[in-house]
N, C-alpha and C positions, 0 to 999 in steps of 0.2 A: 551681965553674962551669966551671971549665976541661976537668976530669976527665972534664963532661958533653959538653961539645964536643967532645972527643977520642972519646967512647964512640958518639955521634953521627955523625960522620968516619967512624968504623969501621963503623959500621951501613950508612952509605951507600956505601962503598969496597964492601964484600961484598955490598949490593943491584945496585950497577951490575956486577958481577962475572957475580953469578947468573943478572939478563940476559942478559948478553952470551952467556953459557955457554948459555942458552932458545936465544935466538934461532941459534947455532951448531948445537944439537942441530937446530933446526925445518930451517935449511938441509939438514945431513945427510938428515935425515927424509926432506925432497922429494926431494933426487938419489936416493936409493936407492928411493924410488919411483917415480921416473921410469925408473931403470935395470929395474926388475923389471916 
């Protein structure tokens, strides 16, 4: 059970990651369209 809440952890550490990473690119995305 442990093993699973550790592998669980991980899944969620690299879901909020992957966000974070979306929403950074979508930032990018706008300035450079607003620049062009």
């Amino acid at each position: 059970i442990i093993r699973l809440t550790k592998l669980f952890g991980q899944y969620l550490f690299s879901f909020k990651r992957y966000k974070a990473s979306l929403e950074d690119y979508k930032e990018f995305f706008e300035k450079s369209y607003k620049y062009n």
